[in-house]
C-alpha positions, 0 to 999 in steps of 0.5 A: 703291663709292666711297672715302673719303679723309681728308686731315690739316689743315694745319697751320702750324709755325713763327713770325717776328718782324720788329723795327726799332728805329731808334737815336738817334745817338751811342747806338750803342755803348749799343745794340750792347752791349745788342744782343749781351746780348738775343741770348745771352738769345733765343738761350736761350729755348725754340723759338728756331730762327733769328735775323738782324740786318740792321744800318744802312748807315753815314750812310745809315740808323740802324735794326737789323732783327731778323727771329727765328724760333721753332718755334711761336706760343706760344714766339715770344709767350712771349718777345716778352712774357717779364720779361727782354725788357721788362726789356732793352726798358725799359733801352734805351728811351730809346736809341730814336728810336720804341720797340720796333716788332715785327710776327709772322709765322706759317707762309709769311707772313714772304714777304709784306712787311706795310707796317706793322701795320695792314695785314692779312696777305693771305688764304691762297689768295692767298698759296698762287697768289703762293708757287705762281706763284714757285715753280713756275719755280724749280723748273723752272729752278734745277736746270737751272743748278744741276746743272751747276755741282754736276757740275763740282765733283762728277762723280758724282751725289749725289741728296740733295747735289744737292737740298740745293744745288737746295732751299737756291738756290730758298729763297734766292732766293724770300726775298731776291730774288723774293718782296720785289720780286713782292709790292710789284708785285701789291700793289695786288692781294694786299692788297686785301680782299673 
């Protein structure tokens, strides 16, 4: 007798925008005020889940990075294409050195820095071996390092407090540390198309 096991498809959930917009100098303010009236209006929007500014470093850099999270494809697109975004686009265009530069994510694939648009996402079982490999350590390591901090300041052993802090430090690290750096060092490798 042989049995049968289904398995469900997977499926993605979530969607990320990455947008630059590099700001033409002396039209800061302009654009901070504009900034702050597209926010309450994303904000707003159906599906919105997270949204983050990385802003410029003083005489160094004159580009805001937005990187916005939506529960799914369709809200994302819903709102990247809605009247009161193009309105708002169209009103600080001319505040802009490059115009509205904007790059979708879905899934995991805001983990893999795209050069720019022209480059294809990485094929998934390349980014499922990249996502494992960096994972896996972390798992084995934070909670080593982790636990013994948490017993300090807690004595007693709280399974869902300890994975919560456990779980938050592995995210964390993956994006801001791990992924940027180990994506740019197998490029040559994760881009490379068949």
């Amino acid at each position: 007798m042989s049995l049968k096991v289904s398995l469900p498809a997977i499926k993605v959930y979530g969607a990320t925008v990455i947008i630059s917009h590099r700001v033409l100098k002396g039209e800061e303010s302009k654009y901070e005020d504009w900034m702050n009236q597209i926010s309450s209006l994303c904000k707003a929007a159906i599906g919105h889940l997270d949204w983050q500014v990385i802003k410029p470093i003083a005489n160094l850099t004159s580009t805001y990075t937005f990187i916005i999270r939506f529960n799914s494809e369709a809200n994302l697109n819903n709102w990247m294409n809605s009247l009161e975004r193009n309105r708002l686009i169209q009103e600080i265009s001319n505040s802009l050195e490059s115009g509205d530069q904007y790059a979708t994510r879905n899934g995991l694939d805001f983990l893999f820095s795209f050069e720019n648009q022209l480059v294809r996402p990485p094929l998934r079982w390349k980014q499922f071996l990249v996502t494992w490999s960096a994972i896996f350590p972390l798992v084995n390591l934070v909670p080593i390092i982790v636990l013994p901090i948490l017993r300090y300041f807690t004595p007693h052993e709280n399974r869902i407090f300890d994975s919560f802090f456990i779980s938050a430090s592995i995210v964390f690290l993956m994006v801001y540390v791990i992924m940027p750096k180990y994506t740019s060092w197998i490029k040559w490798w994760l881009y490379k198309q068949p």
